[in-house]
N, C-alpha and C positions, 0 to 999 in steps of 0.2 A: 353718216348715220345720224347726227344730230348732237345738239351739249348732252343730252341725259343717258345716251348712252357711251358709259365712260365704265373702265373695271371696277370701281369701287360697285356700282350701279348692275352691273350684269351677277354677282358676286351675293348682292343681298336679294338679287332676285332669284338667284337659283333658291340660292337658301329658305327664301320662303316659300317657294315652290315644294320644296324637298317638306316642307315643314307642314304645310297644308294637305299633300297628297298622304303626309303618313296619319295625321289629324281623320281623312275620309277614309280610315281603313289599306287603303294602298301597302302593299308590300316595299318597302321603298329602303335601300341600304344609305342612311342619311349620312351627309359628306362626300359621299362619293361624287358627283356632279363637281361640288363646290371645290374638291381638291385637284378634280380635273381641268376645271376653267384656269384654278391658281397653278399649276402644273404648265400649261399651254403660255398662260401671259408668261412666268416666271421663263420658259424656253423663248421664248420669242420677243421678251426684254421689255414686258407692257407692265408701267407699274401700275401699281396696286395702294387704294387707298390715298 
């Protein structure tokens, strides 16, 4: 996939995603994405940060 995509990296991008779709109005339950990514690496042993 390349160096830049790394957990720390997929992690701040949800979260800005999450952060911008609720900024344009989006109904958007914030965190949720983000605990799911950390949820998945945490299960399948991919650190973080």
């Amino acid at each position: 996939m390349g160096h830049s995509c790394n957990p720390k990296n997929v992690i701040t991008v949800l979260s800005a995603l999450e952060q911008i779709l609720v900024n344009e109005g989006a109904k958007v339950e914030t965190g949720v994405a983000v605990k799911a990514a950390m949820d998945y690496m945490y299960k399948e042993n991919v650190l973080v940060g």
